[in-house]
N, C-alpha and C positions, 0 to 999 in steps of 0.2 A: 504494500500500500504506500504509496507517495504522497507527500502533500498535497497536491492539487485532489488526489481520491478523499484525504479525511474533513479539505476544505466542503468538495463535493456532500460529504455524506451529513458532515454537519448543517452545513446550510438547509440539505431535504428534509433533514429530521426535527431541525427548529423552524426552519420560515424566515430564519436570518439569510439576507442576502450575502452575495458569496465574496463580496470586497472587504465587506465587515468581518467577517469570520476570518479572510485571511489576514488581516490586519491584525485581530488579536490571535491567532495560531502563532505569524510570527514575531510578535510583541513578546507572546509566553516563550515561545526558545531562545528568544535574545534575553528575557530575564531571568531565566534558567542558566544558559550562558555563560550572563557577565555575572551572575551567583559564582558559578562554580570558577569563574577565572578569579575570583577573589580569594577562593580556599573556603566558603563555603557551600556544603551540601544541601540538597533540596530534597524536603519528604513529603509524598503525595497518599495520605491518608488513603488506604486499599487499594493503592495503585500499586507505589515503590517509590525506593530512594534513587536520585541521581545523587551521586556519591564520588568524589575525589579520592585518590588512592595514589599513596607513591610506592613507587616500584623500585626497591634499592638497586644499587652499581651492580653490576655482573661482568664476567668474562664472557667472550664469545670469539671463536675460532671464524677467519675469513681465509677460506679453503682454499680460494684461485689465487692469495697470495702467501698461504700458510704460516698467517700470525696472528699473534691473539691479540683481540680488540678489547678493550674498556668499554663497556657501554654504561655513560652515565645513568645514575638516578632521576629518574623523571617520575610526575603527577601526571597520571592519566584519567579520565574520566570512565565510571560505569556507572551503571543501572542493577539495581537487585527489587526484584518484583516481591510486593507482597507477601504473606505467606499466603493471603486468600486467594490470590489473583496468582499465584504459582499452581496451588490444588484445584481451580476452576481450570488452569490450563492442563495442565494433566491430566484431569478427569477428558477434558474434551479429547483431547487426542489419543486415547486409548479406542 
């Protein structure tokens, strides 16, 4: 599903027209976003948390020139779904 489909689906399912809808679609990902570019997390009550994570320093082997690289510590961003909205997906796809 793409943006333009959940603008789509929104708009049919409320009666909001579909410029409005996309306007606050991507209003919410930019505040979600520039949240998570600050260092903090966002929790959507039965949804899930979008959640900042850092990932410590590692080595890692570059084969075509056979030496080991440093790959720094970086902040990635995930998502951890509910627990309800985990066991409603599982239940459906069984």
């Amino acid at each position: 599903m793409t943006k333009a489909d959940i603008v789509s689906e929104i708009s049919r399912n409320t009666g909001i027209d579909k410029a409005t809808v996309l306007t606050t679609v991507e209003n919410f990902m930019e505040t979600v976003m520039n949240s998570m570019k600050s260092g903090n997390n966002v929790y959507l009550r039965g949804f899930g948390s979008f959640v900042v994570k850092k990932r410590a320093a590692k080595a890692a082997r570059d084969i075509q020139n056979d030496v080991t690289i440093i790959i720094p510590e970086r902040y990635v961003p995930t998502f951890k779904p509910s627990h309800q909205f985990a066991e409603d997906l599982k239940n459906k796809l069984k």
